[in-house]
C-alpha positions, 0 to 999 in steps of 0.5 A: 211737899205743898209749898216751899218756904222762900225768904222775902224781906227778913221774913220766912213765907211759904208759897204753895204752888198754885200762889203766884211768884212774889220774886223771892228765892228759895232757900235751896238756891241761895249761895253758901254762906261765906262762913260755910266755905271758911275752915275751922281756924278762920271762923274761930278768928271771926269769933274772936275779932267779933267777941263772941263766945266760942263753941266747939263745932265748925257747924255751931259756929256757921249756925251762930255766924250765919244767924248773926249775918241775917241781922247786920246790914253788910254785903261782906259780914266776916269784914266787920270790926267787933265795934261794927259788928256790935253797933249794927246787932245793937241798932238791930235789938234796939229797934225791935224793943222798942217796937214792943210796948211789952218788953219796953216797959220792963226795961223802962220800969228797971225790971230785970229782962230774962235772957232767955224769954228774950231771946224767944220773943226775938226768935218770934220776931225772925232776929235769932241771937245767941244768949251770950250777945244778948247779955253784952247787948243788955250789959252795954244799954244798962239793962237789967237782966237774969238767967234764971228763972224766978221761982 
């Protein structure tokens, strides 16, 4: 493989071998999520105690939690309250939108936000996000949003 790819600052990088060490640690070598060492039971109670849509797989619901975890500033994330767990992920968006002139003026301006166009453009941004949180993120600022697409 050239490179690998290493996780600085919320940030993916690849680093080719001839690059020098910039002190961050490769994915393989980082610990296993405390959602990953959890059973199906206890990740179905963090689903719950956080509101968040249940899903049927425990690996989607690792995928979902571990992604959400990126997100909050938190040494223990399965520990939060839903209301700790939701300010933080709302503080998180909130930042990011209005870092985008793009995306802040078709809030300002009330023009309903496609779900899921936002959810690419936070993709992009590294602050992956299910959908589902995004509607109760816009549901709880008052922004206007859609599923679908106009035709």
């Amino acid at each position: 493989m050239v490179g690998q790819l290493i996780a600085k600052a919320d940030r993916s990088v690849i680093q080719v071998p001839s690059s020098p060490d910039i002190g961050a640690v490769t994915l393989s070598q980082r610990n296993p999520s405390e959602f990953s060492q959890m059973s199906a039971k206890e990740l179905r109670g963090v689903f719950k105690d956080w509101q968040l849509k249940p899903v049927k797989t425990k690996e989607k619901m690792i995928e979902i939690l571990e992604n959400a975890s990126e997100i909050i500033d938190s040494q223990n994330p399965s520990q939060l309250t839903q209301t700790e767990f939701n300010e933080q992920v709302f503080q998180k968006l909130s930042e990011a939108i209005k870092n985008n002139h793009e995306w802040l003026e078709k809030i300002n301006s009330y023009e309903p936000i496609l779900i899921e166009k936002l959810k690419a453009w936070l993709d992009t941004e590294t602050i992956i996000c299910e959908p589902d949180l995004l509607e109760k993120f816009c549901d709880f600022k008052g922004i206007c949003y859609t599923n679908k697409d106009k035709e």
